[in-house]
C-alpha positions as CSV (number, residue, x, y, z in Angstrom):
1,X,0.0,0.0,0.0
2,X,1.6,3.1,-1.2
3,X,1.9,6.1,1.6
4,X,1.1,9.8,0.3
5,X,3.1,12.3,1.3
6,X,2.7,16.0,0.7
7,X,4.3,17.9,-2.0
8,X,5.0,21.5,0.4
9,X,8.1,21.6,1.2
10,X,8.7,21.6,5.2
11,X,9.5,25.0,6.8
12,X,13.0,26.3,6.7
13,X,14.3,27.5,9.7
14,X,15.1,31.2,10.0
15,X,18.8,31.4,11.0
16,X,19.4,33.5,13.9
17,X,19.8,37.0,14.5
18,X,22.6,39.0,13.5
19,X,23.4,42.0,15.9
20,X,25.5,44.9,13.7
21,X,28.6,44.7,15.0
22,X,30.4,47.5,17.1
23,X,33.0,49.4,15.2
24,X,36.0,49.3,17.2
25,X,37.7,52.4,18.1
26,X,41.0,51.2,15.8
27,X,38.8,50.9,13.1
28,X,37.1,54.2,13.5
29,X,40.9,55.6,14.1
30,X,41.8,54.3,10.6
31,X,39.0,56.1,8.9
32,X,39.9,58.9,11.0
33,X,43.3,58.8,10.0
34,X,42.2,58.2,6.3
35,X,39.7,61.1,6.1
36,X,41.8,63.4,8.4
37,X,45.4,62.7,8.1
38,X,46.1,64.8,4.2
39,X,44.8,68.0,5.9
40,X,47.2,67.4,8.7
41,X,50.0,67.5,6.2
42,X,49.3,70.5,4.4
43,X,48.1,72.2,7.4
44,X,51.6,73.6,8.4
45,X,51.7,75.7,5.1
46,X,48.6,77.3,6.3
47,X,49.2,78.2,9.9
48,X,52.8,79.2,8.6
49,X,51.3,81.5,5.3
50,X,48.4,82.7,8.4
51,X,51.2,83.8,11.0
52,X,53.7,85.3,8.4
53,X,51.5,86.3,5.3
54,X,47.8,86.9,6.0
55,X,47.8,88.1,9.5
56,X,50.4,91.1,9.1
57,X,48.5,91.6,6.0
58,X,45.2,92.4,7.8
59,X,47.2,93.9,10.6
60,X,48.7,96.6,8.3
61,X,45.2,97.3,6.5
62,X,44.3,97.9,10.1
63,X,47.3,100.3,11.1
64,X,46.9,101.9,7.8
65,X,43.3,103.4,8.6
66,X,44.1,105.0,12.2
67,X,46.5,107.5,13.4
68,X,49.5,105.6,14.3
69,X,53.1,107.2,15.4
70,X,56.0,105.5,17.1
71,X,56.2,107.2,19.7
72,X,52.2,108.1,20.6
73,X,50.7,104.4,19.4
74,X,47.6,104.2,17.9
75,X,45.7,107.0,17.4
76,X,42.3,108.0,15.9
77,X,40.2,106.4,13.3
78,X,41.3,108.4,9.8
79,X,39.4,106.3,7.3
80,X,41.9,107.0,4.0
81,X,43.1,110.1,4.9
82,X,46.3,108.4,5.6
83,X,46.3,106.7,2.0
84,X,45.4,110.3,0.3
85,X,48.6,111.7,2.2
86,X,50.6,109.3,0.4
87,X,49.4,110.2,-2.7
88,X,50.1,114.0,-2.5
89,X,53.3,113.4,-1.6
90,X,55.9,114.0,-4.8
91,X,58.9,112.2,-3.1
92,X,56.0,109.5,-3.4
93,X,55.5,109.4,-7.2
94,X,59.6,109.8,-7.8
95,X,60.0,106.8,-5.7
96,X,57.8,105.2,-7.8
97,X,59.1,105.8,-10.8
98,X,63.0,104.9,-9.4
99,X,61.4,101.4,-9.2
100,X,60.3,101.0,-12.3
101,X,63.6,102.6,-14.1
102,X,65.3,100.0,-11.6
103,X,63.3,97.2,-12.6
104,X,63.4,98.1,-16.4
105,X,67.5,98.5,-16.2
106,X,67.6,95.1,-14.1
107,X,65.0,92.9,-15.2
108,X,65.3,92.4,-18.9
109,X,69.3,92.3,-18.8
110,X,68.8,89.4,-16.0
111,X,66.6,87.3,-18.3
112,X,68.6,87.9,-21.2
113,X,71.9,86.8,-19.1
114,X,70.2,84.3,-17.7
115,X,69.0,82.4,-20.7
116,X,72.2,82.4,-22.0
117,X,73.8,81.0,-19.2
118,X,71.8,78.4,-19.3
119,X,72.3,77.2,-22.7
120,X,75.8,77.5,-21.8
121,X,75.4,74.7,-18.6
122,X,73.6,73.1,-20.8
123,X,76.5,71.8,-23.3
124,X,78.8,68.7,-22.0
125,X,81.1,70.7,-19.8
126,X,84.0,69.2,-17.9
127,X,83.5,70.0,-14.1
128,X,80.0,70.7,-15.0
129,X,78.8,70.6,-10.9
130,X,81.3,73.0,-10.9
131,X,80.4,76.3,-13.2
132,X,76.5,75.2,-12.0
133,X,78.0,75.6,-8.4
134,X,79.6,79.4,-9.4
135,X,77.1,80.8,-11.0
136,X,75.3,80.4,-7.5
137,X,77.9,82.0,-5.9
138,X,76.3,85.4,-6.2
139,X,72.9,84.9,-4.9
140,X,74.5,82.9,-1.5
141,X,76.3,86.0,-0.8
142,X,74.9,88.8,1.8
143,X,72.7,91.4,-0.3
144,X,74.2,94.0,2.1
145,X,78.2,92.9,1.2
146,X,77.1,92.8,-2.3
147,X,75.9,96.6,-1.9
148,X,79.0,97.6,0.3
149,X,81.5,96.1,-3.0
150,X,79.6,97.6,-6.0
151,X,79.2,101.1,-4.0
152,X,82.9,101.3,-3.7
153,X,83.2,100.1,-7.3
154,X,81.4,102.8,-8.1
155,X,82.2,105.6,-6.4
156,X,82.4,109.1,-7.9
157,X,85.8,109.8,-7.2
158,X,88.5,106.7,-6.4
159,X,85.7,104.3,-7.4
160,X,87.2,101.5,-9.9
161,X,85.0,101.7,-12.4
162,X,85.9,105.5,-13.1
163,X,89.4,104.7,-13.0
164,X,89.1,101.7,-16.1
165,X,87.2,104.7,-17.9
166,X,90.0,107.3,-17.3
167,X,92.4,104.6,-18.7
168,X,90.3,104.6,-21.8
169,X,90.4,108.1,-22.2
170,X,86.7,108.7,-20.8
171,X,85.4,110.6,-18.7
172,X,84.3,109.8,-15.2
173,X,80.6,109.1,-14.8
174,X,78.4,110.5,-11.4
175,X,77.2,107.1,-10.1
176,X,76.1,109.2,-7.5
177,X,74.6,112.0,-8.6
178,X,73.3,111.7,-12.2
179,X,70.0,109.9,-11.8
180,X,70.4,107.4,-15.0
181,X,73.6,106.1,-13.6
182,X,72.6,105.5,-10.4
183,X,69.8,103.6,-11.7
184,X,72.3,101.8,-13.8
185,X,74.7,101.0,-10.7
186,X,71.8,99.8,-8.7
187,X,70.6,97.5,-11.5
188,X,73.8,95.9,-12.2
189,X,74.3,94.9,-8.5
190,X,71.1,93.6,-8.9
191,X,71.9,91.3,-11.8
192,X,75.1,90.2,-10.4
193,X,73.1,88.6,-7.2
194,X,70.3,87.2,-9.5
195,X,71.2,85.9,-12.9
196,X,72.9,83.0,-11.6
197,X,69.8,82.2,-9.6
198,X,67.1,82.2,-12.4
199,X,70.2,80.5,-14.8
200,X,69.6,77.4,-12.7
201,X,65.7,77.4,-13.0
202,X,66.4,77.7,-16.5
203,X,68.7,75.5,-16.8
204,X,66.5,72.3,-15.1
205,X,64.0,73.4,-17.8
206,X,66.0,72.9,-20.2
207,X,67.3,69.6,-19.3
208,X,63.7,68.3,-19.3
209,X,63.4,69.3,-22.8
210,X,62.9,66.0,-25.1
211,X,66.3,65.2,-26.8
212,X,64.0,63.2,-29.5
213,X,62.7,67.0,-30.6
214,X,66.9,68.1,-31.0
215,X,67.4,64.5,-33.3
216,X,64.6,65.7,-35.3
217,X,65.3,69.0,-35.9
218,X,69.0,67.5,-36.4
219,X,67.5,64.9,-39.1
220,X,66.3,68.4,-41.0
221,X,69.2,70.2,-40.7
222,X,68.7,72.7,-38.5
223,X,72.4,74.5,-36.8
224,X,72.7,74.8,-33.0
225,X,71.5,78.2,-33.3
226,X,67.9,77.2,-35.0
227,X,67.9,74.5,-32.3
228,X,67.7,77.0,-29.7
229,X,65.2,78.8,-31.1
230,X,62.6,76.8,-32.9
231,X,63.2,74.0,-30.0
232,X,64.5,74.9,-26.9
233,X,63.3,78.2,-26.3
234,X,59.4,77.0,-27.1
235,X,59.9,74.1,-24.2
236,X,61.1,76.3,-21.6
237,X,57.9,79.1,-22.3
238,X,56.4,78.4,-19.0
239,X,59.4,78.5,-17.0
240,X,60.3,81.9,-18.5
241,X,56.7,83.4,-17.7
242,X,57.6,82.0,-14.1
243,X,60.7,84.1,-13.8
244,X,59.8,87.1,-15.8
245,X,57.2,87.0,-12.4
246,X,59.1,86.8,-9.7
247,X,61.6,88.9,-11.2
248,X,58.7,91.2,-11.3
249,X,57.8,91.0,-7.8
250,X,61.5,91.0,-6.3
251,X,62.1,94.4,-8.9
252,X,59.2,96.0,-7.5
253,X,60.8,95.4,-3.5
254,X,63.7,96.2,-3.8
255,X,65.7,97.8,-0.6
256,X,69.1,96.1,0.3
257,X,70.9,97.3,-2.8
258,X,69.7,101.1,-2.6
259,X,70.1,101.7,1.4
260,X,73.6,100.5,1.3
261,X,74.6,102.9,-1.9
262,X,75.8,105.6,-0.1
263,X,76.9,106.3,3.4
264,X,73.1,107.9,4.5
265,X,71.1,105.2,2.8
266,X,68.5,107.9,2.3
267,X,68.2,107.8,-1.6
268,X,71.0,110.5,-2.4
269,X,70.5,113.8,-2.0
270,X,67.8,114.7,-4.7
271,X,66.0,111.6,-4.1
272,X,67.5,110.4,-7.5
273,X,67.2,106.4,-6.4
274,X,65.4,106.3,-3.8
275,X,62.6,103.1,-4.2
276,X,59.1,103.0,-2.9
277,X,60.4,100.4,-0.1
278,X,62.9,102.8,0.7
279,X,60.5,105.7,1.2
280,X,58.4,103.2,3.3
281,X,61.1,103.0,5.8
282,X,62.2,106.8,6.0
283,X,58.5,107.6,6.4
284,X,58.1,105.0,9.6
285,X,61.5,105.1,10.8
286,X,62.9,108.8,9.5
287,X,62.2,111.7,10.5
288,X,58.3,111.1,10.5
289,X,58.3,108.0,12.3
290,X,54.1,108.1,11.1
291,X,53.8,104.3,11.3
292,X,49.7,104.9,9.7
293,X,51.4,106.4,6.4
294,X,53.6,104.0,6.3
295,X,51.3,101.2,6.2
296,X,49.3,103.2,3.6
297,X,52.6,102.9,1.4
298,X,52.6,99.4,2.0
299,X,49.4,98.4,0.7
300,X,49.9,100.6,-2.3
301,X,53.0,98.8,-3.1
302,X,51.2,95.8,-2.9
303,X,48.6,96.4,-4.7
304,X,50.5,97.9,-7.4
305,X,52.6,94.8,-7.6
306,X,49.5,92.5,-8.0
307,X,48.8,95.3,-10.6
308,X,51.7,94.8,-12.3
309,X,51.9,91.1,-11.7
310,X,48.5,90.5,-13.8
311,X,49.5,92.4,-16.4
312,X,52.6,90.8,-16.9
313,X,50.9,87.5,-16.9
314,X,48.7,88.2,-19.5
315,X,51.4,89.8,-21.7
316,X,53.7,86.7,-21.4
317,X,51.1,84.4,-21.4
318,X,49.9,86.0,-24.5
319,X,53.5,85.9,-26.0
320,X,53.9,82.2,-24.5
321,X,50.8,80.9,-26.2
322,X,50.9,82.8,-30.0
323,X,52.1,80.3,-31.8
324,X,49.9,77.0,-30.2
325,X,47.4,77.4,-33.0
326,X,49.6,75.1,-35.4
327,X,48.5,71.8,-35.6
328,X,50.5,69.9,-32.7
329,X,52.8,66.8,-33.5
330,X,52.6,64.4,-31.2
331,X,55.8,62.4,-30.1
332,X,55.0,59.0,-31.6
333,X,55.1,60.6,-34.9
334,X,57.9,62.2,-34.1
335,X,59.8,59.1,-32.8
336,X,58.2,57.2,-36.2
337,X,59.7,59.7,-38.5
338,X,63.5,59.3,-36.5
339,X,63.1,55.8,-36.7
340,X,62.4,55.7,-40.3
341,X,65.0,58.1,-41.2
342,X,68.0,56.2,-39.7
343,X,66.4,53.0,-41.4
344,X,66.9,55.0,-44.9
345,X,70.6,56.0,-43.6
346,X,71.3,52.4,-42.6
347,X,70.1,51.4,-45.9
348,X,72.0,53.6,-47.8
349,X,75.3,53.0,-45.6
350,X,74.9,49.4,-46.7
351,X,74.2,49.7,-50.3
352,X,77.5,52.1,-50.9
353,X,79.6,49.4,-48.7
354,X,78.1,46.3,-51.0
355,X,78.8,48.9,-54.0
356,X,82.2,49.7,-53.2
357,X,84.9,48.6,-55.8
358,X,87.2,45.5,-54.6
359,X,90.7,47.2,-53.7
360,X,92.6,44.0,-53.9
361,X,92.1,43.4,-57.6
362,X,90.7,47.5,-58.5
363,X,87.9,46.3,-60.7
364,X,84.4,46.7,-59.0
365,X,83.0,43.3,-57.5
366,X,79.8,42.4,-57.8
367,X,77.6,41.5,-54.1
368,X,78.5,38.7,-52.8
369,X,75.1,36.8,-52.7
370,X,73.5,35.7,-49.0
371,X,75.0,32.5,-47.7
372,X,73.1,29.4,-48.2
373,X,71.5,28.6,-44.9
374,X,73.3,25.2,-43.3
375,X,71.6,22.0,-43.0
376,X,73.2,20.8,-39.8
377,X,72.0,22.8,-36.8
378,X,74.2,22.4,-33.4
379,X,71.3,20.9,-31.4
380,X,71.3,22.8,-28.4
């Protein structure tokens, strides 16, 4: 007798509860660590550029709108009077216009210099660590010493740069009290101390160049002298903009190179090179000791060098950029055409060599044909 059993299955029994389990405080660490710990590594820059940059920034906007002396401390709320003071001052605008004549004399000289340094470096020296190592040697060397030498080199009387013009038959030159020469003076201090400095920058530009790009231009017959300026000079564009910049900014501040000058450090005695940093310190440490219009002539240096530093962006930018409208040649067409061109020189160096007459017997031989291949193989 057959037994019927049901077709439902039976029930399945649940399994048991899961509770979520607690995160462990290690664990929570690690995702603390993960989500926390790159903000703890670039927060030095910050509290650093806060303490040194930002806060005397602020601090000086603040000085610059109250009545401040040395002597008195902080005075009365004067809004901008302070900053209109400035601005009607004349020895104000000449200072300003010493900087740029400074800047002008010192800046494009410097790049100029510089670039050509750089190509120099760039060639296979002997003792190469060496001349990269001197042209250094300038810019590690105290800004004030620097100003001591070049202001006895140039002074107006027993100064030795007078005397190398008497023994040429010209005449002595006022460093010191023509206002073109002393701008001159200062500007070639200024380019001893920082060619050799931006020479190095563009030197490690340079050496990041492709050398594929010098084989091709090479390959087309282009002279060392095309080379640098179809090939090398478009590569290092950026780095140029960089240093036209901060050459910019470091013109614009100037100080070290006009206070030690003369013997007063006050600009000569018609103002003739006297800087708008130096007129910042004779008006809070001189004879006005107004530390509220100083901080006026603070901020509008600064914001005339952010001025000036935009502009000069866009122009070099502008300049860097003219000629990126051609179509672009990437590098695997470059390395395609070099490889195809020493195939074609290789091919050519073997058919003169198979061509070449027989000096044994002086009548041209014919090309030896291809050896038969060999029917034994060494069996390895």
């Amino acid at each position: 007798m057959a037994v019927l059993t049901s077709s439902r299955p039976g029930k399945v029994p649940r399994p048991p509860e899961q509770h979520p389990r607690r995160v462990g405080y290690s664990q929570r660490l690690g995702r603390w660590d993960v989500k926390l710990s790159p903000y703890l590594y670039i927060s030095p820059f910050f509290v650093f550029f806060a303490l040194v940059g930002a806060f005397p920034l602020v601090y000086t906007a603040y000085v610059a709108v109250h009545e401040w002396n040395l002597l008195g401390g902080q005075g009365e709320f004067v809004g901008l009077q302070n900053f209109a003071d400035v601005l009607a001052q004349p020895v104000f605008w000449k200072s300003v216009g010493n900087t740029f004549s400074i800047f002008a004399l010192s800046a494009i000289p410097q790049l100029a210099l510089a670039v050509t340094i750089a190509a120099l470096l760039d060639q296979n020296l002997r003792a190469a660590t060496f001349w990269r190592m001197g042209v250094l040697v300038p810019y590690v060397v105290a800004p004030v010493a620097v100003s001591m030498i070049f202001g006895r080199m140039f002074a107006d009387q027993y100064g030795l740069i007078n005397a190398l013009l008497g023994v040429v038959g010209l005449d002595p030159v006022g460093w010191h009290s023509d206002r073109f020469a002393s701008h001159l003076a200062i500007a070639t201090m200024v380019n001893f101390r920082w060619t050799g400095y931006n020479a190095l920058i563009l030197l490690a530009a340079m050496q990041a160049v492709p050398r594929e790009l010098y084989e091709a231009a090479v390959i087309d017959g282009a002279g060392r002298l095309r080379q640098f300026f179809s090939v090398t000079i478009p590569q290092i564009r950026a780095t140029m903009v960089f240093v036209v910049i901060t050459a910019t900014i470091g013109g614009m501040q100037i100080f070290d190179e006009v206070r030690m000058f003369d013997a007063m450090g006050l600009g000569g005695p018609s103002k003739n090179w006297m800087t708008t940093v130096l007129y910042l310190y004779d008006v809070a440490w001189g004879n006005q000791k107004n530390f509220g219009r100083a901080a006026a002539v603070a901020w509008l240096l600064f914001l005339l060098i952010v001025l000036i530093g935009l502009i000069n962006f866009f122009l070099t930018t502008r300049i860097s950029t003219a000629g990126d409208d051609r179509p672009a040649v990437s590098r695997r067409r470059t390395n395609a055409v070099i490889a195809r061109a020493r195939a074609r020189a290789a091919g050519q160096g073997g058919a003169l060599r198979r061509a070449a007459p027989d000096r044994g017997s002086g009548t041209s031989s014919a090309p030896n044909p291809p050896a038969e291949p060999s029917e034994r193989r060494e069996h390895r």
